[in-house]
N, C-alpha and C positions, 0 to 999 in steps of 0.2 A: 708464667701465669701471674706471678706476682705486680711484674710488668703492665700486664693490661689493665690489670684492675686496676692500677694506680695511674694510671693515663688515663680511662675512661672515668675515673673519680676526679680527675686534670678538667677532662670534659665537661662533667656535668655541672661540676664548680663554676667554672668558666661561663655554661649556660646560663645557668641563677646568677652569677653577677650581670651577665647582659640584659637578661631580664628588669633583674631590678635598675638597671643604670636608664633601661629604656624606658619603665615607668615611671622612676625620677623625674627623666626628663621632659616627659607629656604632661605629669602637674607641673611644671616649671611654667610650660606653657599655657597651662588651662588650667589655672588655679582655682579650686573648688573652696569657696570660702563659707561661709556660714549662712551666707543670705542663698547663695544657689542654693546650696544642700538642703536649705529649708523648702524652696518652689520647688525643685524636682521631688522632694520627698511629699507637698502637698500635692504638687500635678496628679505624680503617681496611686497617690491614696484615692484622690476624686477620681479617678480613672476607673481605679477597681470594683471604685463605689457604681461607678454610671455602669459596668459592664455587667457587673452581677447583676442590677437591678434589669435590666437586660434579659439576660439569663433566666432568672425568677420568673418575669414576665412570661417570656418566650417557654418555659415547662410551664407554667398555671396556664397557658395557651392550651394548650395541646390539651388539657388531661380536665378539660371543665365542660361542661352542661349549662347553655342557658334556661334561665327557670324564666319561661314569657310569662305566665301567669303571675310571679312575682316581680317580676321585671314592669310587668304593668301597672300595678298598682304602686310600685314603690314612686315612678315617672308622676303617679297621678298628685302623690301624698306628700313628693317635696317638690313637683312643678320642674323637676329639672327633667330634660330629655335624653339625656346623654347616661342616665344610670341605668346600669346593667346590673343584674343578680344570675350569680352563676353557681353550681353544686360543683365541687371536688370528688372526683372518687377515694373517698378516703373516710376509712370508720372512726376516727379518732373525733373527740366534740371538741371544733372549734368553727370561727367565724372569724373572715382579716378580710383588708384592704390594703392594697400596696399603694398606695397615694392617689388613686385615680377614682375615675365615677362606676369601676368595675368592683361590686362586693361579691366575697366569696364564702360559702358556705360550707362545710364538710356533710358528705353523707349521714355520719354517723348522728351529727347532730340532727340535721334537717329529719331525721325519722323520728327523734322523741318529742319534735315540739309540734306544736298547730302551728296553722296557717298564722296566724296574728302573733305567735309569740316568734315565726321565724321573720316576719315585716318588723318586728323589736327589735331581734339581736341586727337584723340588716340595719335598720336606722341606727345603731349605735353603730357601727362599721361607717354608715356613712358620715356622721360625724365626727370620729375620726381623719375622713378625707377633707371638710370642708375648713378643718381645725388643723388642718398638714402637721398633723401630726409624726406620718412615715416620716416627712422630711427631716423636719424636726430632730429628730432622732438619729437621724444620718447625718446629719451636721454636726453632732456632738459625737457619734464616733467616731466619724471623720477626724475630727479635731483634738480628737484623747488620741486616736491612732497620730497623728502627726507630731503631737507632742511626746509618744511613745518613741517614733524613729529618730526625734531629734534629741533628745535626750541618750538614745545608743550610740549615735554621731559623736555628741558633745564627750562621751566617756571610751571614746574611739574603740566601739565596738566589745569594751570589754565585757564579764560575765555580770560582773558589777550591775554598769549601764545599761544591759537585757534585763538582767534582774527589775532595776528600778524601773523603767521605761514601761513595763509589763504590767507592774504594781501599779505605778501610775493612771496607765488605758484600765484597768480592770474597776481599782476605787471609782474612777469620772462616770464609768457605765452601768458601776452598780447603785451609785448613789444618784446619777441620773434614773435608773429608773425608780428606786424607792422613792422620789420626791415627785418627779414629774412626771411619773411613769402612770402612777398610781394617778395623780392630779387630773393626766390625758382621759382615764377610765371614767374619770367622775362627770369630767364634760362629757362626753359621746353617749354616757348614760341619760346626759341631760339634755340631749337633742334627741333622742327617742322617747322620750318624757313632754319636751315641746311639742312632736308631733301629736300626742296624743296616746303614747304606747306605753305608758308608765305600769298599769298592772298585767299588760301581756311579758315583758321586761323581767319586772318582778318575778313574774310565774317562771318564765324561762330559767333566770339565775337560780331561783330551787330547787327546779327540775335538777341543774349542775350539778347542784350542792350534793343534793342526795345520791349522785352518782361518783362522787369524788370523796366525799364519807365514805360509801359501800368499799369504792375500792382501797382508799389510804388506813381506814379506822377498821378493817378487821382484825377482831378479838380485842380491839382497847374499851375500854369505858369512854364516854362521853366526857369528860374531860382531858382524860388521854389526847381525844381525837380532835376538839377544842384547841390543844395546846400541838398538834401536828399539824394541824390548817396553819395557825398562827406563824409556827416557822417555814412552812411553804410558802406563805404570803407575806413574809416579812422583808424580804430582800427580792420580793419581786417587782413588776413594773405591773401585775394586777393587785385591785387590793383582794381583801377577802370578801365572800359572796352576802355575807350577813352585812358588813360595811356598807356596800353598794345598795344594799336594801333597806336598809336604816338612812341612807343619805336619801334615794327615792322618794320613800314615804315620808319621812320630814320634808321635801320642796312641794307634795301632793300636799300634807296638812297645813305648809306655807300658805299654799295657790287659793285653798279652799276657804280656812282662815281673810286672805285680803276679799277675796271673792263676796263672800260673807258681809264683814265690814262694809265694802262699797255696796253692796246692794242696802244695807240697811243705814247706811248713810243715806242715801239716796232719799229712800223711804219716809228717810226724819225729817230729811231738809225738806220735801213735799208735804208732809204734815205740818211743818213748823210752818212753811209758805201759803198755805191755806189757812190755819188757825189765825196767822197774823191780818192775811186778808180780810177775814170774817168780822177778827175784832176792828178793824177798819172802818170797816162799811158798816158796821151795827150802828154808830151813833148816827149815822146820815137818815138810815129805813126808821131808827126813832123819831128823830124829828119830821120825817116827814109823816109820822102818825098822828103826832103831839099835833101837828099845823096844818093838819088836810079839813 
């Protein structure tokens, strides 16, 4: 008994050293050096990146509603042909674009807004598309993820080198979205502001607010619920809904301000142009009274 066990222990030994002698010998011949290991680690990531996006695409296929009635008007109000406005079956309030002229709406939201405050939240969707934003955003994960795997590499896979590698992709994605995240919202707010959608915009983000109060800020006081928004919104890639509406209305009291000025420039410079005209031509209409 003792016998076989110790011969089949002969065996297995003997297996794991042919093992390892055989993958010795295939890096012998295919040495993976730093510069592979970095391409095949970046192929792979942009792979998984192009398939999911894929994927994403191919379920919001399936599971959307064209809205033609929106879909018309949005074609009219940016001139582009190619934009689609679609409904999501889904209760939850939100509104995305995945890089394309295809915006999406969720159920839940599209029932508390009006017609014009949901051509707002779209026009900020679609500015996000024409500001590639999605991309944007995929390039920098892409690229915290690659510097994640290459730094596991570099600490030859140890707990260590997961550990940091981890830390690493999580800081890049978090502090990308607090800074650029937020930065992205304040543009796409301000392409539905160009179009003409600033206090439909406005209206809708309140409409939010006050449903994100009810549900976050039950039983706190108002500055409770203040200081809950805050750190919801503090390490996000949106800002907070007050923010968004104080930057709005500050470009609206901007617009209206130059607006103002150039008209009454205008005004002065026409009065000033006439007045000096006037006094022009006075001495000529004199004299020709004095010597008629």
């Amino acid at each position: 008994m003792n016998d076989n066990s110790s011969n089949n222990n002969n065996i297995n030994k003997e297996k794991k050293y042919i093992s390892e002698e055989l993958l010795d010998e295939i890096f012998r011949e295919y040495p993976l050096d730093s510069a592979t290991l970095f391409m095949f680690s970046t192929i792979s990531i942009l792979m998984i990146n192009f398939i999911s996006i894929i994927l994403t695409h191919a379920a919001f296929t399936s599971n959307r509603i064209q809205l033609e009635s929106l879909t018309k008007k949005l074609k009219d109000i940016t001139k582009k042909s190619k934009v689609k406005a679609y409904m999501i079956a889904d209760d939850s309030m939100n509104a995305f674009s995945l890089g394309t002229k295809s915006l999406y709406i969720t159920r839940g939201l599209y029932k508390i807004l009006n017609e014009k405050e949901r051509i707002a939240v779209l026009l900020h969707e679609y500015g996000h598309t024409i500001h590639h934003h999605s991309y944007k955003k995929m390039v920098v994960s892409s690229l915290s993820a690659m510097a994640w795997v290459n730094i596991v590499i570099k600490f030859v896979q140890t707990l260590p080198g997961m550990m940091l590698g981890f830390m690493f992709n999580t800081i890049i994605n978090t502090m990308y979205n607090a800074i650029y995240g937020k930065k992205h919202e304040f543009i796409a707010d301000s392409v539905a502001a160009q179009y003409g959608y600033k206090k439909e915009l406005i209206s809708a983000l309140d409409k939010l607010e006050k449903i994100v109060r009810k549900q976050l800020c039950k039983g706190l006081s108002k500055q409770e619920c203040d200081n809950a928004l805050e750190q919801l919104h503090k390490w996000s890639d949106h800002p907070d809904f007050s923010e968004r509406v104080k930057k709005l209305s500050l470009r609206y009291t901007l617009i209206m301000v130059k607006k103002f000025v150039a008209s009454n420039f205008s005004l002065a410079t026409g009065f000033v142009s006439k007045l000096v005209n006037r006094v022009i031509s006075s001495p000529s209409k004199i004299a020709n009274k004095i010597f008629k």
